[in-house]
Every structure is written in C-alpha cells, then in structure tokens.
C-alpha positions in Angstrom: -6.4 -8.7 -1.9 -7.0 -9.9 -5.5 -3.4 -12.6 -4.8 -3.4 -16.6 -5.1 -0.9 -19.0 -4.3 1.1 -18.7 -6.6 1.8 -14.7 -6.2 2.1 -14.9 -2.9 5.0 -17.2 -3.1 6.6 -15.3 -5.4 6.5 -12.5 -2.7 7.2 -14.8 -0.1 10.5 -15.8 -2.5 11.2 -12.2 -3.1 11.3 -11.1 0.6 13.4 -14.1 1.4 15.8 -13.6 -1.3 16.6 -10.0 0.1 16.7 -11.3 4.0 19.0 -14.2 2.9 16.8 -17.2 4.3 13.6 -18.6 3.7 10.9 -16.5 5.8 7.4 -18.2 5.5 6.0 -16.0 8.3 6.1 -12.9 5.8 2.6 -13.6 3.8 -0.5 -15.3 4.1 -2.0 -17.3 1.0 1.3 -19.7 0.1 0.8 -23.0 -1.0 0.6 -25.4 1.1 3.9 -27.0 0.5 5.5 -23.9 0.6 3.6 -23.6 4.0 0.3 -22.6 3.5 -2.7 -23.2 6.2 -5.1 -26.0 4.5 -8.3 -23.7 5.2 -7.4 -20.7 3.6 -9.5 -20.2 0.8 -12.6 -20.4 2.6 -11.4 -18.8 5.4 -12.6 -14.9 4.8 -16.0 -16.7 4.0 -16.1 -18.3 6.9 -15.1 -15.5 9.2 -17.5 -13.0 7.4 -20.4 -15.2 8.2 -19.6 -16.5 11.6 -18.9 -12.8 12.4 -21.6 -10.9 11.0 -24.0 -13.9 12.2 -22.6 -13.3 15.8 -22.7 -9.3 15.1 -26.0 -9.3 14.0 -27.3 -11.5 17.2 -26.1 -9.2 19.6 -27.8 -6.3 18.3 -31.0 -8.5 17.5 -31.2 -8.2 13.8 -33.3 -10.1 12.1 -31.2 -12.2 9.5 -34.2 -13.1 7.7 -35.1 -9.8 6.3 -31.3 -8.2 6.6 -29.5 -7.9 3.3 -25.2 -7.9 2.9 -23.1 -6.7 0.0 -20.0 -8.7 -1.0 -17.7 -8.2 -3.1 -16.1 -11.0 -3.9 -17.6 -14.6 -4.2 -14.8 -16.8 -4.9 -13.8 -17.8 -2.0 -17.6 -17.3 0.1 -18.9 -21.0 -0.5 -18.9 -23.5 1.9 -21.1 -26.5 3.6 -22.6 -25.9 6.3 -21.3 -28.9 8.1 -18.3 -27.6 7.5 -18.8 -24.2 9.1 -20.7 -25.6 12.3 -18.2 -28.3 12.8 -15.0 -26.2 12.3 -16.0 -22.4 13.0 -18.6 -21.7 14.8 -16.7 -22.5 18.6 -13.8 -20.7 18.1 -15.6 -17.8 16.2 -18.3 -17.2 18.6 -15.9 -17.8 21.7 -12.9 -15.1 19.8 -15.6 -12.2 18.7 -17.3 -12.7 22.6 -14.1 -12.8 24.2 -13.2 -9.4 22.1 -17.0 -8.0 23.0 -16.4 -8.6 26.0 -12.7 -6.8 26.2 -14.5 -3.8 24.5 -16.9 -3.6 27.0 -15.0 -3.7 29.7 -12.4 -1.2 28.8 -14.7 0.7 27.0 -12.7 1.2 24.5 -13.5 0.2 20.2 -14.1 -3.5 18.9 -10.9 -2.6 16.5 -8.9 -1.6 19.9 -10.3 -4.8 21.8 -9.5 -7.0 19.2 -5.6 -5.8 19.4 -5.6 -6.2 23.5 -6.8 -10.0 22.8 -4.2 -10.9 20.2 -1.3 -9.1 22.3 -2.7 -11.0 25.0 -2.8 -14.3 23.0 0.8 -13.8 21.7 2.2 -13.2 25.2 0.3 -16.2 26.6 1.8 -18.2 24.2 4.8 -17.1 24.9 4.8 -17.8 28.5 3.4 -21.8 27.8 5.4 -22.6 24.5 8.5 -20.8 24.9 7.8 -18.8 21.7 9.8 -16.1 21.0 12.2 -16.2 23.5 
C-alpha cells in the first residue's frame, strides 16, 4: 500500500540481489519493463467496483441509495467501456464461482476464495506443465 513503480522495483532489486538472480515473481506493482502487468493501476478500482457491484446484487441492495467509503482515489477512475469490456466476465464469473465454493462447503467467502486459487494453480499445473 502507498508503493509505485518505482519502489517496488527497488524491492524487487533488493530481494534479487540477496537470492542471487533476478526474481520478478516477488512483488506486484513493477514497471512494466521490469515486468509489470499493463492494467495495474486501475486494477484495485476495477476489482472494488465489479466486486461490490456483484456483492451488492446478491443481497439486493439498492446501489442507488447505498453509499461506499474509499480511501484512496488515485488509482479508482476508469471508463466505463473499459470496465464492461475487460472486467465484468471474468469478475462476475471468479466472485460466482467463489460464492458458489462457499456455499457449497459452507465454509467463509475468505476460505472459498483460497480453495479456488489452489484449485486454479493445480489446474494449471496439470495443462501447462507449471511447476513441475
């Protein structure tokens, strides 16, 4: 929280310095060059709106008269082109696949959301070859 590009390299640089090789994996936020993802500083944005839209639907809250707090707006604007086009499929489909999980198991949106990334990780594993 409260990092750019620029000090997240330097802890990317710092790490890698100390393991002997270059280890990109280690933070999020790099430059690009240095391996950053293109959409990352509208990403929280994004993922706070498509998820507390999404949220808010399944309890049927009214977004018209619902208020939010944030705490940071730097990185919170966006088009809204850009967010149907590019977030809302794979938002809605990852928090109703992780609703889903919860229910199911019965077990905490937080715990369900764990179960589906192990589960993503090993699935890619078994397709790609990752991790071997």
């Amino acid at each position: 929280m409260n990092t750019n590009p620029q000090i997240m390299a330097w802890m990317m640089d710092t790490y890698s310095m100390n393991t002997g090789s270059t280890a990109t994996g280690v933070v999020t936020g790099k430059p690009i060059h240095l391996g950053g993802s293109l959409g990352r500083i509208k990403a929280t944005g994004r993922g706070v709106f498509v998820t507390g839209r999404e949220a808010a639907r399944r309890i049927e809250l009214d977004l018209n008269s619902a208020r939010f707090a944030a705490q940071d707006f730097s990185s919170f604007f966006w088009t809204e082109d850009e967010i149907n086009v590019r977030l809302d499929k794979i938002m809605i489909g990852a928090l109703k696949r992780i609703w889903e999980t919860a229910d199911r198991h019965g077990i905490t949106l937080r715990t369900a959301t764990f179960a589906v990334a192990c589960q993503r990780i090993l699935t890619a594993r078994e397709e790609r070859g990752l991790y071997p």
